[in-house]
C-alpha positions as CSV (number, residue, x, y, z in Angstrom):
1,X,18.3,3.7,6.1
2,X,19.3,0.1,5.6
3,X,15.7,-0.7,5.8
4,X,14.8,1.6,2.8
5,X,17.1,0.5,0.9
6,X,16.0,-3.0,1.3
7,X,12.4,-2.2,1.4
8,X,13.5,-0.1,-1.8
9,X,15.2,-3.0,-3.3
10,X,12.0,-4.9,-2.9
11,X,9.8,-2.5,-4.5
12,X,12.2,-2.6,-7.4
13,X,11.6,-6.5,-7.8
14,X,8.0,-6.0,-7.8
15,X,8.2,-3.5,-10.1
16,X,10.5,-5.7,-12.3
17,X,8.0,-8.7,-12.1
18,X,4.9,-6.8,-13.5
19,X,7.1,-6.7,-17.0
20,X,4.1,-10.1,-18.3
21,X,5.2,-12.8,-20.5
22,X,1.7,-13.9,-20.6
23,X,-2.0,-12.5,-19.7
24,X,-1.7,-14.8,-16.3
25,X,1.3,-13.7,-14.9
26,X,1.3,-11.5,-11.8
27,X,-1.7,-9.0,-13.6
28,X,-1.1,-5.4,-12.2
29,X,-4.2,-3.6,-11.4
30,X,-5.2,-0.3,-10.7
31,X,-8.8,-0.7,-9.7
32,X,-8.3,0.0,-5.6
33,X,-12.1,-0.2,-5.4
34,X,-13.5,-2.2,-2.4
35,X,-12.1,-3.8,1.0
36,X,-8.4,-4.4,2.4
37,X,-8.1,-6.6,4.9
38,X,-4.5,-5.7,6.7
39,X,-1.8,-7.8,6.7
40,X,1.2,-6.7,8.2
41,X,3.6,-3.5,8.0
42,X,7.3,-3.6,8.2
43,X,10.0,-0.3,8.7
44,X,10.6,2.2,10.6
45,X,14.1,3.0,12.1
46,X,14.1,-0.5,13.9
47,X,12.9,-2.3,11.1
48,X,9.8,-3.5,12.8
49,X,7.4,-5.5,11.7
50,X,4.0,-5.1,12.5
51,X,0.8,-7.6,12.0
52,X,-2.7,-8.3,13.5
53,X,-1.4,-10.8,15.9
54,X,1.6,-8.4,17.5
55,X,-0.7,-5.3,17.7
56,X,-3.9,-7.1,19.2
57,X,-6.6,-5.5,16.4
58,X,-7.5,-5.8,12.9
59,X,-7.6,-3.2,10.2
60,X,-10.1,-2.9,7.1
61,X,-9.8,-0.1,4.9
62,X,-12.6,0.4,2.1
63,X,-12.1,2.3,-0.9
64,X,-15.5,3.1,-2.8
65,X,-15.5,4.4,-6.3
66,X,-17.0,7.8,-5.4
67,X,-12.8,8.0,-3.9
68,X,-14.6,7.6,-0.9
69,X,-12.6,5.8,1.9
70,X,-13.5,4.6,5.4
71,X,-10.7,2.9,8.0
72,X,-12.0,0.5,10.3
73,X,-9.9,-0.7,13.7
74,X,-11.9,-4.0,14.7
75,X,-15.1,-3.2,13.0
76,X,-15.2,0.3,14.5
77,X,-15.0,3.6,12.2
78,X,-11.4,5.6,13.4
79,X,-11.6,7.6,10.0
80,X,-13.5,8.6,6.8
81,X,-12.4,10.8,4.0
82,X,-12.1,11.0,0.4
83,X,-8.9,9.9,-1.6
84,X,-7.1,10.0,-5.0
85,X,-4.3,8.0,-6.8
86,X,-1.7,10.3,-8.5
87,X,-0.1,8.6,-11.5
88,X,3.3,8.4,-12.8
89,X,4.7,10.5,-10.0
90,X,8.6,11.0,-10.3
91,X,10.2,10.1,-6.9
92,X,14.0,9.2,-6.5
93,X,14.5,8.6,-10.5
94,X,11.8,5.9,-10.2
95,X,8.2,6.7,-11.7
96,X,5.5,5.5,-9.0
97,X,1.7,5.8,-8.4
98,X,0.6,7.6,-4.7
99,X,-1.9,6.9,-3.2
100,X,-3.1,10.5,-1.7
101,X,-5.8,10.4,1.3
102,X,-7.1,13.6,2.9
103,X,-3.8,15.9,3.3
104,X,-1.2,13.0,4.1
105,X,2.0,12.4,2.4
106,X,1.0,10.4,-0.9
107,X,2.2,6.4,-0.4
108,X,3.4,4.8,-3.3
109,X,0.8,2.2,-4.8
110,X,0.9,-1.3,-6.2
111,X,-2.0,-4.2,-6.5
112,X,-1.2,-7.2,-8.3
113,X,-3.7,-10.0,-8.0
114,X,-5.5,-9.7,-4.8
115,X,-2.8,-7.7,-2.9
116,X,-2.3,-4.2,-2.0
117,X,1.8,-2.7,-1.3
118,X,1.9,0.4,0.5
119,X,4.6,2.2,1.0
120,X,5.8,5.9,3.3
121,X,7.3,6.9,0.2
122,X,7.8,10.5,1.3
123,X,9.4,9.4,4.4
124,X,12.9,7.9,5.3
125,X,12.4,4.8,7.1
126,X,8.9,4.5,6.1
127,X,6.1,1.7,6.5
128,X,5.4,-0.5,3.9
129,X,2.3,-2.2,4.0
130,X,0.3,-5.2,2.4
131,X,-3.3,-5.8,2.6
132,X,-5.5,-8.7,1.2
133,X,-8.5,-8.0,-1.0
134,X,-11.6,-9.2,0.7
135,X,-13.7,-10.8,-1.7
C-alpha cells in the first residue's frame, strides 16, 4: 500500500507538470499510435522493479490507429487484440484516461513527449509501467 501511495504521489506530480507555461514544456499527447519499446515496471506488494535486463527479454507493444494492438516478447507475437482509451474516467477523486485492451482492467494513461506511463489503476499494489516511443 506504501507503494501506491508513492507511485500515486508520483502520478500526481506528473499530472501537476502537464499544467504548460509555454508550447515546449513537457507537451501531453494523446496520440498512442505506433511502437513502445518497454522500459521497466515497478509495484507490486514488494515494490519490485522490473526491466529488460532483470527479466532476460524485451517487450514491444504496437498500437495501430484501426485500435488495433499487437504485444511482442523478443520479436515474437504473445498477443493481438483491439483496444480503446476511455477519457476523463473518475477514479479515487482524480479524473484519469484508461487505457482498455480486450476485457482487462482499464490502466490509467499518460504520454508526454516520447514516453508512455502505465499504470494497474484498478488494482492495489499495481504495476506502473513506462515505455519509449520507437521512432
Amino acid at each position: 500500500m506504501k507503494y501506491f501511495a508513492m507511485l500515486t504521489g508520483a502520478f500526481l506530480l506528473c499530472a501537476a507538470s502537464a499544467c504548460k507555461k509555454s508550447a515546449s514544456v513537457n507537451p501531453v499527447s494523446d496520440d498512442i499510435t505506433g511502437s513502445w519499446r518497454w522500459v521497466r515496471s515497478q509495484g507490486g506488494i514488494a515494490g519490485n522493479t522490473l526491466t529488460p535486463a532483470t527479466v532476460g527479454y524485451n517487450q514491444t507493444q504496437i498500437y495501430g490507429a484501426d485500435s488495433t494492438l499487437k504485444m511482442y516478447k523478443n520479436d515474437t507475437l504473445k498477443m493481438q487484440g483491439r483496444f480503446y482509451i476511455q477519457r476523463n474516467v473518475q477514479y479515487r477523486g482524480e479524473i484519469v484516461d484508461l487505457l482498455k485492451i480486450a476485457d482487462q482492467p482499464g490502466r490509467s494513461l499518460v504520454i508526454r513527449n516520447d514516453t508512455l506511463y502505465t499504470y494497474d489503476v484498478m488494482i492495489d499494489d499495481g504495476y506502473g509501467s513506462v515505455y519509449a516511443r520507437i521512432r
